[in-house]
NUVOVEX-236687 format. One record per residue: x, z, y of N, C-alpha, C in turn; residue in three letters. Coordinates in nm, 2 decimals, decimal comma. Layout:
+--------+--------+--------+--------+--------+---------+--------+--------+--------+------+
!  neast !    nup ! nnorth ! caeast !   caup ! canorth !  ceast !    cup ! cnorth ! rest !
+--------+--------+--------+--------+--------+---------+--------+--------+--------+------+
!      X !      Z !      Y !      X !      Z !       Y !      X !      Z !      Y !  ALA !
...
+--------+--------+--------+--------+--------+---------+--------+--------+--------+------+
END
This chain:
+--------+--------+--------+--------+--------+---------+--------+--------+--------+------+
!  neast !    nup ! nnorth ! caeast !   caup ! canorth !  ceast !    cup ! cnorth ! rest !
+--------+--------+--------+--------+--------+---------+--------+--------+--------+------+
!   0,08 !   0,00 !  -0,12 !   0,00 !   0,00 !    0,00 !   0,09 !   0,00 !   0,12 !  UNK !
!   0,09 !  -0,10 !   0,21 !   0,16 !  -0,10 !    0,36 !   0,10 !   0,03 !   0,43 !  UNK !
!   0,14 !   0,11 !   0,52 !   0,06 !   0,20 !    0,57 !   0,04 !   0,14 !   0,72 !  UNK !
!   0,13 !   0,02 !   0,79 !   0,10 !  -0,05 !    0,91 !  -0,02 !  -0,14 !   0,84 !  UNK !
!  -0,09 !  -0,11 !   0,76 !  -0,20 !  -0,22 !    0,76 !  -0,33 !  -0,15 !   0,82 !  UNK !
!  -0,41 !  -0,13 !   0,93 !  -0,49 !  -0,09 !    0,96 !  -0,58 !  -0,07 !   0,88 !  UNK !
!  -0,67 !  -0,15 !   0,83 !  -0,74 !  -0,14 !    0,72 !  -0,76 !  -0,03 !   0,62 !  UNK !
!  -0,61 !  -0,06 !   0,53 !  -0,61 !   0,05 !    0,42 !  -0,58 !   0,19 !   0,49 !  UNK !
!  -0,54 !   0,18 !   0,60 !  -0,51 !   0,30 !    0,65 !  -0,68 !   0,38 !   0,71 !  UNK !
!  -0,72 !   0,26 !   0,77 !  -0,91 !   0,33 !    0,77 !  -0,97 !   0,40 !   0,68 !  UNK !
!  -0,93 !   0,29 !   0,58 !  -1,04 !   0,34 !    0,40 !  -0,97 !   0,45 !   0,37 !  UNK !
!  -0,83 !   0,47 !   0,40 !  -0,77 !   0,60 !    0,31 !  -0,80 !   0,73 !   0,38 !  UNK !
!  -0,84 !   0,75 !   0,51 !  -0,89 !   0,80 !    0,58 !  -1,07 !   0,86 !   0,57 !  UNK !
!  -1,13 !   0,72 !   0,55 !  -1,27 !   0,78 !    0,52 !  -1,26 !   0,83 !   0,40 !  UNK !
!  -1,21 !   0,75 !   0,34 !  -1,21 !   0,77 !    0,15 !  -1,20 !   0,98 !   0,18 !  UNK !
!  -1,14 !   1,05 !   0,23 !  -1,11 !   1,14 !    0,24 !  -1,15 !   1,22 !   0,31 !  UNK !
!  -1,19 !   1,17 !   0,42 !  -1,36 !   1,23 !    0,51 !  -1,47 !   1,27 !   0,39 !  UNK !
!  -1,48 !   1,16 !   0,34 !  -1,61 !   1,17 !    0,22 !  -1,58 !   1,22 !   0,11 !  UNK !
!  -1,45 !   1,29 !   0,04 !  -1,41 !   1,39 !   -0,03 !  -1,42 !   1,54 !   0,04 !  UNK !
!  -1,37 !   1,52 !   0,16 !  -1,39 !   1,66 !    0,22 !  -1,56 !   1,75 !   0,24 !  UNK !
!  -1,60 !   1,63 !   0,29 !  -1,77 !   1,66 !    0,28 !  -1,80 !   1,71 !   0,17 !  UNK !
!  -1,79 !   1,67 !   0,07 !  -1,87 !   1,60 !   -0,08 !  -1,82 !   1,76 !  -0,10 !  UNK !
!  -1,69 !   1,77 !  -0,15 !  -1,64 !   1,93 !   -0,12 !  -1,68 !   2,07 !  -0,06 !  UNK !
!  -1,70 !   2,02 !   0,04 !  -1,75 !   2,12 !    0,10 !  -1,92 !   2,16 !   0,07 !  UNK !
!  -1,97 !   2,08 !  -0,01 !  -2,09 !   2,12 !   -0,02 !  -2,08 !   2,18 !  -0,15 !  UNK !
!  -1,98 !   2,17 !  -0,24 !  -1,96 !   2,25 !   -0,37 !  -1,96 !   2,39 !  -0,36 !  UNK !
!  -1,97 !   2,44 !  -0,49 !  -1,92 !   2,61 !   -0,43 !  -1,78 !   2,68 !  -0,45 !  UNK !
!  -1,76 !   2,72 !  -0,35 !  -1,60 !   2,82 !   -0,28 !  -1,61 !   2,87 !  -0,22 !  UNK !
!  -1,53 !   2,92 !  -0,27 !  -1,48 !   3,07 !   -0,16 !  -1,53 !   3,06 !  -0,02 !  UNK !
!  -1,56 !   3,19 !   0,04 !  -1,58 !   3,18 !    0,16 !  -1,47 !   3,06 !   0,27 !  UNK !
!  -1,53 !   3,05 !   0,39 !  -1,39 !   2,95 !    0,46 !  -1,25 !   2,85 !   0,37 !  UNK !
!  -1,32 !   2,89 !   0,25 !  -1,21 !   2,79 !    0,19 !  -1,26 !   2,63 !   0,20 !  UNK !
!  -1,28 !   2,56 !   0,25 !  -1,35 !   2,43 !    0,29 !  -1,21 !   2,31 !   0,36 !  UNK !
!  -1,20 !   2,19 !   0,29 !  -1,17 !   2,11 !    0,33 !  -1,13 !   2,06 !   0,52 !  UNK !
!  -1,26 !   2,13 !   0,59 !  -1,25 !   2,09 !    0,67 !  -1,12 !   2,06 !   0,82 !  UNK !
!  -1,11 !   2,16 !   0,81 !  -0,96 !   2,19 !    0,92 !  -0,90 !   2,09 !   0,88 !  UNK !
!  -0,82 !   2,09 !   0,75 !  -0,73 !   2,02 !    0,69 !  -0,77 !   1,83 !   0,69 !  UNK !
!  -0,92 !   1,80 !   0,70 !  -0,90 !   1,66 !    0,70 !  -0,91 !   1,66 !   0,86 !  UNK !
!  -0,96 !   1,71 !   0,98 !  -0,89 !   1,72 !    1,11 !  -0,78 !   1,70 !   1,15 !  UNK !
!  -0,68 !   1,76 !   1,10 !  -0,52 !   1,79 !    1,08 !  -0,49 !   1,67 !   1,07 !  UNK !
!  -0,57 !   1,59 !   0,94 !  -0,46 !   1,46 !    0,86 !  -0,57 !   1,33 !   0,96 !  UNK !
!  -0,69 !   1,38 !   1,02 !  -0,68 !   1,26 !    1,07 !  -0,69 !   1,24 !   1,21 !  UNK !
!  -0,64 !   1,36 !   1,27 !  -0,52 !   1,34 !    1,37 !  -0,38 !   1,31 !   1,36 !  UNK !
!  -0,34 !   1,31 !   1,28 !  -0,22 !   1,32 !    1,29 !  -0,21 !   1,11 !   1,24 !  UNK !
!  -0,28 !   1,10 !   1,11 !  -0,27 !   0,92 !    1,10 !  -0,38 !   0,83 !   1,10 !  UNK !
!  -0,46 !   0,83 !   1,23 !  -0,59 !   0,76 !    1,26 !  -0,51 !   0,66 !   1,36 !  UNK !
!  -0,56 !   0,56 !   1,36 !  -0,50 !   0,47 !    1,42 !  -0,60 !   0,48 !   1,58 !  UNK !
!  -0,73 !   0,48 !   1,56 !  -0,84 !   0,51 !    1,67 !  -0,88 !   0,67 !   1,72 !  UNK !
!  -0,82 !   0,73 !   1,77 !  -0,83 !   0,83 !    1,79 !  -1,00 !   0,90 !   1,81 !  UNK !
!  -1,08 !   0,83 !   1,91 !  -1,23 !   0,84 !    1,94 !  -1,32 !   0,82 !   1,81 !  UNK !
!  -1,29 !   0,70 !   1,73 !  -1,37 !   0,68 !    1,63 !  -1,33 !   0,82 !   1,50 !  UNK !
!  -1,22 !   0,87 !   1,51 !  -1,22 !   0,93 !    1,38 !  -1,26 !   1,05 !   1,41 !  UNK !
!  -1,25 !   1,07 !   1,57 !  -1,32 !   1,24 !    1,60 !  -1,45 !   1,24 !   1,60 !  UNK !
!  -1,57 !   1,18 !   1,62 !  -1,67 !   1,09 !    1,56 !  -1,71 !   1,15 !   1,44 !  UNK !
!  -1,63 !   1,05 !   1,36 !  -1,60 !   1,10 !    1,22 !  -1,63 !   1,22 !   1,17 !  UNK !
!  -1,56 !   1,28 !   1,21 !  -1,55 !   1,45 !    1,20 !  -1,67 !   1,50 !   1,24 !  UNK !
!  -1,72 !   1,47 !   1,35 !  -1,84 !   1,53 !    1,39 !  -1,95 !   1,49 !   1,25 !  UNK !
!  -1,96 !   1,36 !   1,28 !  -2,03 !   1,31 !    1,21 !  -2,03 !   1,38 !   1,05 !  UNK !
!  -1,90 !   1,35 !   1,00 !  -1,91 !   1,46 !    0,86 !  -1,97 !   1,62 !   0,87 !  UNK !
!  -1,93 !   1,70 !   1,02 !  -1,98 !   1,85 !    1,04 !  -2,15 !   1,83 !   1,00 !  UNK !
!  -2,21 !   1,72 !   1,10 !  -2,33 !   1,74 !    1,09 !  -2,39 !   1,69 !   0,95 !  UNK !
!  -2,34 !   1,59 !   0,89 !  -2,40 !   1,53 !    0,75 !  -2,43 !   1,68 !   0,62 !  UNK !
!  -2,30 !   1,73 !   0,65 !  -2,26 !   1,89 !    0,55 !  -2,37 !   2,01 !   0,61 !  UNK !
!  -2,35 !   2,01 !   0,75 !  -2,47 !   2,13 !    0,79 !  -2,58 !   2,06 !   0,82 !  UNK !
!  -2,65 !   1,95 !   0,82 !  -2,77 !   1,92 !    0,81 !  -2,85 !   1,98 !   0,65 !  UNK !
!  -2,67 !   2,02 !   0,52 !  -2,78 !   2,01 !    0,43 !  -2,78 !   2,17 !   0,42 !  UNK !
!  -2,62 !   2,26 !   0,47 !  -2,60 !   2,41 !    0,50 !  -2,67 !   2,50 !   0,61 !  UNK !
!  -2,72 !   2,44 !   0,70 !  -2,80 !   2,53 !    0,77 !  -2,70 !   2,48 !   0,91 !  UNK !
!  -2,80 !   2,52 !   1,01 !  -2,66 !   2,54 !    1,15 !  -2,66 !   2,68 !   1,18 !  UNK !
!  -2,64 !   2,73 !   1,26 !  -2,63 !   2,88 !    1,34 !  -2,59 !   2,83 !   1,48 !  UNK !
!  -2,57 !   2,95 !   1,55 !  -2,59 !   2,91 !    1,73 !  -2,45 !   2,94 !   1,76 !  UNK !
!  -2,36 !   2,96 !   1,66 !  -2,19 !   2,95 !    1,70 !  -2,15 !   2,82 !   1,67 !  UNK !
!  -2,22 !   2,67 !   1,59 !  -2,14 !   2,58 !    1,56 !  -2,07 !   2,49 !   1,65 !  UNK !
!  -2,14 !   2,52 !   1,80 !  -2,02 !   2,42 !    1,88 !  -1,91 !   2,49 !   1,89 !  UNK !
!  -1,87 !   2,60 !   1,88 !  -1,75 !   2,73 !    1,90 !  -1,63 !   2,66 !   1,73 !  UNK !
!  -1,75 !   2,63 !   1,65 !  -1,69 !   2,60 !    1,54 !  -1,65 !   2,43 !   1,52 !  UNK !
!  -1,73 !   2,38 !   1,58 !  -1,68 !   2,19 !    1,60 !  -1,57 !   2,23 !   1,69 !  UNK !
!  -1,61 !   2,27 !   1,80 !  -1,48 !   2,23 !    1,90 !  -1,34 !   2,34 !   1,81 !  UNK !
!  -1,35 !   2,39 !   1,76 !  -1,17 !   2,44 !    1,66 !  -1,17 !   2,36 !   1,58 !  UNK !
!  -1,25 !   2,29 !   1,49 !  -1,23 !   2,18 !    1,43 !  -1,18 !   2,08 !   1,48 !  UNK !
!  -1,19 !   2,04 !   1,60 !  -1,18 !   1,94 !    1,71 !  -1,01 !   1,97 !   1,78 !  UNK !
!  -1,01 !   2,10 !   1,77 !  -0,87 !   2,14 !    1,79 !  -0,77 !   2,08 !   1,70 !  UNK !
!  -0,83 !   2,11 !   1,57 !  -0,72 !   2,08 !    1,49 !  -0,68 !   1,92 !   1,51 !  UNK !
!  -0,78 !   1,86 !   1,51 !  -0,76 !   1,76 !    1,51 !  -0,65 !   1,72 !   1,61 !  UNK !
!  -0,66 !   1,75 !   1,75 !  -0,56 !   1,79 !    1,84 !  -0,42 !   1,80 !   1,80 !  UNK !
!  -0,38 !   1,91 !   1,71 !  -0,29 !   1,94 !    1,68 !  -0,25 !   1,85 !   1,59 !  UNK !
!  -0,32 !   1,78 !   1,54 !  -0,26 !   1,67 !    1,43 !  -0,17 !   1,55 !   1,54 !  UNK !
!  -0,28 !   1,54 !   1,57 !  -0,25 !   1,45 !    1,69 !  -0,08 !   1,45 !   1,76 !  UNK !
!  -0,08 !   1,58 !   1,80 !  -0,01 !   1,59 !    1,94 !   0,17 !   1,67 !   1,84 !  UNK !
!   0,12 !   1,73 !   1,71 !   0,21 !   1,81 !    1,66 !   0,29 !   1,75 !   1,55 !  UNK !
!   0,14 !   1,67 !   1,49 !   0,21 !   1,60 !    1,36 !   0,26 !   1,44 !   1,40 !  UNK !
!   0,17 !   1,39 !   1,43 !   0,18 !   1,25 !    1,45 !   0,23 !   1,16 !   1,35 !  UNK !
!   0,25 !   1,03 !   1,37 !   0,31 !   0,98 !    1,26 !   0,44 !   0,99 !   1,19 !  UNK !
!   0,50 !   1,13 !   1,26 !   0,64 !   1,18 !    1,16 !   0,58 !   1,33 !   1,11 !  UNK !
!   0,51 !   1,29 !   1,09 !   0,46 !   1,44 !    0,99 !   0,55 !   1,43 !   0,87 !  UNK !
!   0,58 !   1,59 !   0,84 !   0,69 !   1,62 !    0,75 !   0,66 !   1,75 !   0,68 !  UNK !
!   0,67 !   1,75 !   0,51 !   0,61 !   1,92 !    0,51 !   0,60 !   2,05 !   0,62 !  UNK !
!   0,71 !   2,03 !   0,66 !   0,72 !   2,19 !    0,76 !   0,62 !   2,16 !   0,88 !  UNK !
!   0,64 !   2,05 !   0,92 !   0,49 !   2,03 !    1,07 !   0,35 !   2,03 !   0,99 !  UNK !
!   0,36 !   2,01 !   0,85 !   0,19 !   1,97 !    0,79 !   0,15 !   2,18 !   0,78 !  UNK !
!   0,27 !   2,22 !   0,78 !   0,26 !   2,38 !    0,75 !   0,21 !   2,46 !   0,88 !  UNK !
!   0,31 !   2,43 !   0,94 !   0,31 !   2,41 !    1,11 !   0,17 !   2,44 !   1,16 !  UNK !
!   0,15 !   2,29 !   1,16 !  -0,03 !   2,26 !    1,18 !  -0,11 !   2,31 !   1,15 !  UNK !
!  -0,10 !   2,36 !   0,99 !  -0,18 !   2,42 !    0,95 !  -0,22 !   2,59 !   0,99 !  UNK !
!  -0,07 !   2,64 !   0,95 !  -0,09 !   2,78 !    1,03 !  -0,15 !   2,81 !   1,18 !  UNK !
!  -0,11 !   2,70 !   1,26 !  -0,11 !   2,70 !    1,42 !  -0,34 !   2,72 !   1,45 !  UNK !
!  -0,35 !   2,62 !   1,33 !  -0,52 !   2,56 !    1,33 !  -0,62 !   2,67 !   1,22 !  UNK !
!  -0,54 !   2,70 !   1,15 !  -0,60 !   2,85 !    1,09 !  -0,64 !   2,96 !   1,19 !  UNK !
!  -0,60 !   3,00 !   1,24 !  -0,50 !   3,11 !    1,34 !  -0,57 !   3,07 !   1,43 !  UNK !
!  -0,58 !   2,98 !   1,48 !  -0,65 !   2,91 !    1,65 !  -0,81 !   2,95 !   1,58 !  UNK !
!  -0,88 !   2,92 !   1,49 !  -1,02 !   2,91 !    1,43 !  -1,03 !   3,04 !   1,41 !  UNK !
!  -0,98 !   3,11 !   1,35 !  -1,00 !   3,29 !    1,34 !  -0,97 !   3,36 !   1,44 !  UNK !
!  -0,97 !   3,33 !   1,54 !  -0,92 !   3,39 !    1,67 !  -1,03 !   3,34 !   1,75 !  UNK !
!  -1,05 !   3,22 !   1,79 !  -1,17 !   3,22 !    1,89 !  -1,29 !   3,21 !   1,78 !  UNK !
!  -1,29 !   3,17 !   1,68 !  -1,46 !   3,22 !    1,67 !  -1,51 !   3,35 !   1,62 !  UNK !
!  -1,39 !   3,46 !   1,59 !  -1,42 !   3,55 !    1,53 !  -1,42 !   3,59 !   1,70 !  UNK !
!  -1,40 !   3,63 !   1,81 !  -1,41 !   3,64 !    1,94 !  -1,57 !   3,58 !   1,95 !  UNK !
!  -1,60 !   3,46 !   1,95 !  -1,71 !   3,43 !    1,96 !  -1,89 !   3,51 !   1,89 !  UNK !
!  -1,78 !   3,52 !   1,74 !  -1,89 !   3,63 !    1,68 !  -1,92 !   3,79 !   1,76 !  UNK !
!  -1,78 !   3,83 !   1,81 !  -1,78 !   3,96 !    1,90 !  -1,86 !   3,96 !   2,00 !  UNK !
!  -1,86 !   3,86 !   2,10 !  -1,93 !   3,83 !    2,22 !  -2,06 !   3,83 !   2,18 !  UNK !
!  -2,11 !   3,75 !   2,04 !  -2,29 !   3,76 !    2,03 !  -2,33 !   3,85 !   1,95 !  UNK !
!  -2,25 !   3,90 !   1,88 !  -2,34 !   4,02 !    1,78 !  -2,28 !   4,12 !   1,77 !  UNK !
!  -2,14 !   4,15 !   1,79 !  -2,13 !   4,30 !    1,83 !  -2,08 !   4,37 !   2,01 !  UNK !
!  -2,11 !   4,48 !   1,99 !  -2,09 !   4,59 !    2,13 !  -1,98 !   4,52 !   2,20 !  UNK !
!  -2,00 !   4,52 !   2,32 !  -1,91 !   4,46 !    2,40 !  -1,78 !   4,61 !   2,42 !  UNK !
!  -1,75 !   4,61 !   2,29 !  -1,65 !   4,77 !    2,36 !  -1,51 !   4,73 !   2,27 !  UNK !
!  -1,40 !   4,77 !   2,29 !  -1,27 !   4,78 !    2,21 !  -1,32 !   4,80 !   2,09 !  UNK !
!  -1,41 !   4,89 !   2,01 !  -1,40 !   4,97 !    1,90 !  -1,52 !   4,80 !   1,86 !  UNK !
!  -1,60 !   4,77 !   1,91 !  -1,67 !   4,61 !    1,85 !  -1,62 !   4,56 !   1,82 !  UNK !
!  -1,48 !   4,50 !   1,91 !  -1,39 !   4,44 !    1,89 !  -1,35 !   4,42 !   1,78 !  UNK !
!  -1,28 !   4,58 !   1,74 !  -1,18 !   4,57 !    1,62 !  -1,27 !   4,58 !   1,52 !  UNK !
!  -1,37 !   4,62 !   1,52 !  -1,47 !   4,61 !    1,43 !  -1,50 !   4,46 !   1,35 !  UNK !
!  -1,54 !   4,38 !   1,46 !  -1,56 !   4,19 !    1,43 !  -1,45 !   4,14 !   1,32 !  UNK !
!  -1,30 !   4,19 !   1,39 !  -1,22 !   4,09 !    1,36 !  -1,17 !   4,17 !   1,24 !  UNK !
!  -1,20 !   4,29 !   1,17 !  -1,17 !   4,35 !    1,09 !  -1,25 !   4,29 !   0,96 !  UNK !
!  -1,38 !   4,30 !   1,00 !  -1,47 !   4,23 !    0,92 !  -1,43 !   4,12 !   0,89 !  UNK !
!  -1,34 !   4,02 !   0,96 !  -1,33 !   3,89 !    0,89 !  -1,19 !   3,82 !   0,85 !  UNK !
!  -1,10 !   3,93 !   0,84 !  -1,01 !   3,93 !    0,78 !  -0,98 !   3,87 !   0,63 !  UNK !
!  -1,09 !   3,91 !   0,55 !  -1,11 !   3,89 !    0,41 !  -1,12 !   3,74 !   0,42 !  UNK !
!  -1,20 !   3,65 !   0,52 !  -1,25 !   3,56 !    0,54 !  -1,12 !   3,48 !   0,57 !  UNK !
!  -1,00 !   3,52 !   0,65 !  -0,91 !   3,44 !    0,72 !  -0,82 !   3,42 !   0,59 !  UNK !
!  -0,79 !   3,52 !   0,49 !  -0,70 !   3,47 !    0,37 !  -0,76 !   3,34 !   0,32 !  UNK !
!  -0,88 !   3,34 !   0,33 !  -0,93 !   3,16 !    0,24 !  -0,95 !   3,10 !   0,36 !  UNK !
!  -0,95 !   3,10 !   0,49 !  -0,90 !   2,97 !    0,59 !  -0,78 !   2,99 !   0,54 !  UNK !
!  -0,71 !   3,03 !   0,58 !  -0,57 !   3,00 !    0,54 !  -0,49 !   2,95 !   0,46 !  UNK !
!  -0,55 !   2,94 !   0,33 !  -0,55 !   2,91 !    0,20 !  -0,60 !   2,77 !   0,18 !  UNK !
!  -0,68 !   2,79 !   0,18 !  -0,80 !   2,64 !    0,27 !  -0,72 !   2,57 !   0,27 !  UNK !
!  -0,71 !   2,56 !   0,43 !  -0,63 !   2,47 !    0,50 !  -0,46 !   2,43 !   0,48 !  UNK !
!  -0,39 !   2,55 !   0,41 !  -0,24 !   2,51 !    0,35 !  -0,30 !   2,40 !   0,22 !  UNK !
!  -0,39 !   2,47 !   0,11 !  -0,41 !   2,36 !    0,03 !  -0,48 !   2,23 !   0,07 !  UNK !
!  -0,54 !   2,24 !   0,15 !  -0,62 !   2,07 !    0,17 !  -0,49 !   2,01 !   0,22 !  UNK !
!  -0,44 !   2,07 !   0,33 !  -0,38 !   1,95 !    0,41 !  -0,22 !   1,94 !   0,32 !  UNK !
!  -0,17 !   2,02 !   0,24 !  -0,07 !   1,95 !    0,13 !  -0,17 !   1,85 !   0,04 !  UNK !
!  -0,26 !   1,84 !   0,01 !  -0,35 !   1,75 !   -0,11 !  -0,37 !   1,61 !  -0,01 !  UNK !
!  -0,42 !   1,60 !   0,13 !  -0,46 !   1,49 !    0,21 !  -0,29 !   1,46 !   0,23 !  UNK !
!  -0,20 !   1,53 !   0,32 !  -0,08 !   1,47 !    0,31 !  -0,04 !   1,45 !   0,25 !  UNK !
!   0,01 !   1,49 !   0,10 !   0,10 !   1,44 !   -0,02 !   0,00 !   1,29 !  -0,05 !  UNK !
!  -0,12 !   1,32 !  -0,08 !  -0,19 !   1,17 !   -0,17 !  -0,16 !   1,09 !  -0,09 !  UNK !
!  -0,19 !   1,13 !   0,08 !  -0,14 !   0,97 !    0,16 !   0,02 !   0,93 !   0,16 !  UNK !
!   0,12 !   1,04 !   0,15 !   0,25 !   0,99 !    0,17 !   0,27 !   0,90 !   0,05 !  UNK !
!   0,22 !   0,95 !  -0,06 !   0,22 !   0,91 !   -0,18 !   0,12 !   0,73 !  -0,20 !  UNK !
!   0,02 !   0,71 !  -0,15 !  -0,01 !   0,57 !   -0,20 !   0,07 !   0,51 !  -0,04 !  UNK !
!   0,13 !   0,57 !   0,06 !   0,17 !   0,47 !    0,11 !   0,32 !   0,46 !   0,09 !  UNK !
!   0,38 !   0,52 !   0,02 !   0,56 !   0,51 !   -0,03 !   0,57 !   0,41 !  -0,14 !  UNK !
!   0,49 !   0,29 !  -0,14 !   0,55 !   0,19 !   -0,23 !   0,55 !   0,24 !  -0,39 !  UNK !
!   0,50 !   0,39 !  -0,40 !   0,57 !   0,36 !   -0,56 !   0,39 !   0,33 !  -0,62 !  UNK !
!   0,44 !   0,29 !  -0,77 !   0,34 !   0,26 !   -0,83 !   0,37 !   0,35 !  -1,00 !  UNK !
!   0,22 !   0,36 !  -1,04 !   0,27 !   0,40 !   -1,20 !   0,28 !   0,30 !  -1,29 !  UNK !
!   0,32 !   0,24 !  -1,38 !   0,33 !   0,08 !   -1,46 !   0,42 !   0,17 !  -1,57 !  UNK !
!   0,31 !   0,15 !  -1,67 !   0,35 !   0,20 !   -1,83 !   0,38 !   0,30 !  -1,83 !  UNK !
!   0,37 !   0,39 !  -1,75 !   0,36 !   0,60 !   -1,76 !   0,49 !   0,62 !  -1,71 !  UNK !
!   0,57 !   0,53 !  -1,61 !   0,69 !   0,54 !   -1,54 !   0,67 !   0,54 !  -1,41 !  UNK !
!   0,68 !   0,58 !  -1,31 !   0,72 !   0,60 !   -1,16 !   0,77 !   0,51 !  -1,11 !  UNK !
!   0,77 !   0,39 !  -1,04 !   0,83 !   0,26 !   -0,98 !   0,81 !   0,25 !  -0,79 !  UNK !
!   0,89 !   0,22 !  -0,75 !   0,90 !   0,14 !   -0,63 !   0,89 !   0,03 !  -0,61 !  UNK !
!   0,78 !   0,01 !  -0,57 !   0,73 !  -0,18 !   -0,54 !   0,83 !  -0,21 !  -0,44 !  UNK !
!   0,90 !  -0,30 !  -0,41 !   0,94 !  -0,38 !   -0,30 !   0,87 !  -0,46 !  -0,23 !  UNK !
!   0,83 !  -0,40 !  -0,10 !   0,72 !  -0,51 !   -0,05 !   0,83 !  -0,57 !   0,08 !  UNK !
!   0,78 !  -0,71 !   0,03 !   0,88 !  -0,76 !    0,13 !   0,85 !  -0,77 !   0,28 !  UNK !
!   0,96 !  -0,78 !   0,34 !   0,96 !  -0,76 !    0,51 !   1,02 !  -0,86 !   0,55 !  UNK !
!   0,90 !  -0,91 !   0,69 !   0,90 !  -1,03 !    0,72 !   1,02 !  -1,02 !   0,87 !  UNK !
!   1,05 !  -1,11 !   0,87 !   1,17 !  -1,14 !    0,98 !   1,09 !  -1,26 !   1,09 !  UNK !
!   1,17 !  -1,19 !   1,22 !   1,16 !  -1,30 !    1,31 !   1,18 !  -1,41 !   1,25 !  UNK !
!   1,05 !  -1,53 !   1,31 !   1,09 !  -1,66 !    1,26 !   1,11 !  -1,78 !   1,39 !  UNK !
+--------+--------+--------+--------+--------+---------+--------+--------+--------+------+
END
């Protein structure tokens, strides 16, 4: 697979939008969901930046049209929408294990932080002791974001590094296609 081919680079993209969904309507762990992690990866290698955050929306709402909404989900699109950011601006097209980790920790961390803040502000006491109360409560919750999101976005990055590095499987061996490169003519 070329990875400068637009195209296949779209399909490998949706192809993985529509695993992440499909996923996320299965059952897991609390916050352990796909989602952050295909934000990450399609910030980081979307060729159209607008159309793939779209996307994302688009997949949020497809998944909670069938999960329910609540009155924190724009608090929760827009950190999804972060991540995406962070793919974008952190990973870009030299993403390398340590920035896919990077991103990931940075986009964990950013989501358990303001929306667990955002749960404080609507349903508990506006006092220090609310506070630590909220975010104490969702502690349990940030080990499977965190988890989450290191495993999806190693699974979305490795499979893409992987069909776009030329190799191929042929007779239960590991190969490198040579795809040839075209020269000024």
């Amino acid at each position: 697979m070329n990875p400068n081919n637009n195209l296949q680079r779209f399909a490998i993209v949706l192809s993985m939008i529509g695993i992440a969904v499909a996923s996320r309507l299965l059952p897991h762990p609390p916050n352990f969901t796909p989602l952050a992690a295909m934000c990450l990866f399609a910030g980081a290698v979307t060729i159209s930046p607008r159309i793939m955050a779209a996307a994302v929306i688009v997949a949020m709402l497809v998944s909670d049209s069938m999960l329910g909404f609540h009155s924190l989900m724009p608090v929760v699109y827009g950190c999804l929408l972060a991540n995406f950011v962070i793919g974008r601006k952190l990973l870009g097209a030299n993403a390398n294990a340590m920035k896919v980790v990077a991103g990931s920790l940075i986009g964990s961390v950013l989501f358990f932080l303001v929306t667990n803040f955002a749960v404080w502000v609507a349903f508990y006491p506006s006092t220090l002791t609310g506070l630590a109360a909220c975010f104490t409560a969702a502690i349990p919750f940030f080990q499977y974001t965190l988890a989450g999101d290191l495993v999806y976005s190693g699974l979305f990055f490795g499979v893409y590094a992987l069909a776009t590095s030329g190799l191929t499987v042929t007779q239960g061996k590991l190969q490198r296609v040579r795809v040839p490169v075209r020269t000024g003519e």
